[in-house]
C-alpha positions, 0 to 999 in steps of 0.5 A: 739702787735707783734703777731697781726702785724705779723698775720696782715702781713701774712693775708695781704700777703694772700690777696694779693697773692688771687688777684694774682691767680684770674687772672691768665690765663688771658693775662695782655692785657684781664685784667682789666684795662690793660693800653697799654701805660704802656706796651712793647715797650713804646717809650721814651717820649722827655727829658727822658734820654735813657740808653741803645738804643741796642748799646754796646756804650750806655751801657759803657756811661751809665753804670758801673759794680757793685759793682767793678765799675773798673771792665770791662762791662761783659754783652753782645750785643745780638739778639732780641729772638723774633723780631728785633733789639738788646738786652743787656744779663746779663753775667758774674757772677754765683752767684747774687751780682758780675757781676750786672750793675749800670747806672752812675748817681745816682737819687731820684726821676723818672719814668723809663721803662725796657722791659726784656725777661726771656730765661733760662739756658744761652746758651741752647736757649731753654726759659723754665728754671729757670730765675732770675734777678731784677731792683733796683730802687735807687740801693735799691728796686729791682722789682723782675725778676723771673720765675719758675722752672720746670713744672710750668714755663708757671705761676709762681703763680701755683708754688708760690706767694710771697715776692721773686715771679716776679714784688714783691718788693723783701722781701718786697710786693707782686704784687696786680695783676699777668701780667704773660708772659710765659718765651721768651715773653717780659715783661715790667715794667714802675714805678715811684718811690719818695724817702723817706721823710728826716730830715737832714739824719733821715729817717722819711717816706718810700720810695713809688712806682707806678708799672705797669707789662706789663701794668697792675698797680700791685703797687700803690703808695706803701710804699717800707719799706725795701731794699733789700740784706741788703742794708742800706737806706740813703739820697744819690740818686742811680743809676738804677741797672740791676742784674745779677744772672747766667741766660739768662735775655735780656734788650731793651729800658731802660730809665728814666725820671728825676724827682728828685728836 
């Protein structure tokens, strides 16, 4: 039973990442299916809370640095690359997991938006280098930001697909589509995420999440069955994290609609 559950998970990943490919060099907005509601640039509806407005005033209101929560707020106010208005970089840290930033409410239940914008090596100004970051629904599931190195930056699914490739559910599952922008284009990603079912604190369904990447729905109402980096699943709600990972990645309307009972 082993062997066939772990020949069904890889013959799954191939499917999913052939559904991939056969989009690829199409832009998400000639997809089918592209949903502009769900894309850059979508205004937060009334009642959602807004977590970073592109001042350095709503991120020390909004935000704390993990996992030293005491620690002072490294990232940094930059320029919009590529339009107008102002942008929130990752900073601080050359390797994953030390300098990443966590809102300071903690929820179960929402639909959230982040727009982001992979841009390289930081300090070169020059978007055509390796990028890594990553969203953390509940500070759990992270939605994969990534780009590829090298020649193939312009389509990261000619350079691989997998669990670890952009807008994957990180070690986790593959996107159903790829919504790629070449590296300095905004990208979005808008998800609505339930929490796991609980009995008292006994885990007895997985958590599941809807996500549209630049407006094309790459995952629907997908069962996420692990957390990332080996974080343990519990009952508590978290908060909504930003990684950071030694790269030039830039943030602009971040916000959350509450939806946890």
């Amino acid at each position: 039973m082993r062997t066939f559950a772990r020949r069904f998970k890889i013959y799954s990943i191939a499917l999913l990442a052939l559904a991939g490919v056969l989009h690829a060099g199409k832009k998400p907005e000639e997809q089918k299916g592209y949903d502009k509601g769900k894309d850059v640039g979508l205004k937060a509806p009334k009642g959602a809370e807004v977590l970073f407005d592109g001042t350095m005033e709503s991120v020390r209101k909004n935000w704390v640095m993990w996992p030293k929560k005491d620690m002072e707020i490294t990232w940094k106010i930059m320029d919009n690359p590529n339009g107008k208005g102002k942008t929130l970089m990752t900073d601080g840290g050359k390797r994953w997991g030390t300098h990443d930033l966590v809102t300071k409410k903690k929820y179960t239940d929402y639909e959230g938006h982040v727009d982001f914008v992979m841009m390289g090596a930081r300090g070169d100004g020059k978007p055509d280098g390796y990028s890594n970051s990553g969203v953390y629904m509940q500070n759990r599931y992270e939605i994969q930001i990534e780009s590829p190195k090298g020649k193939n930056v312009q389509d990261p699914y000619n350079w691989k697909i997998g669990g670890h490739g952009i807008a994957a559910f990180c070690m986790d599952r593959v996107p159903d589509r790829n919504a790629w922008r070449p590296n300095g284009q905004w990208h979005a990603f808008h998800f609505v995420i339930k929490d796991a079912k609980w009995d008292g604190d006994k885990k007895v369904g997985n958590a599941r999440a809807t996500v549209w990447w630049n407006g094309i729905k790459v995952h629907d109402n997908a069962e996420i069955k692990h957390a990332n980096g080996g974080i343990k699943v519990t009952s508590a709600p978290g908060g909504l994290k930003l990684q950071e990972h030694g790269q030039d990645v830039r943030f602009k309307n971040v916000w959350i609609v509450d939806q946890s009972k």
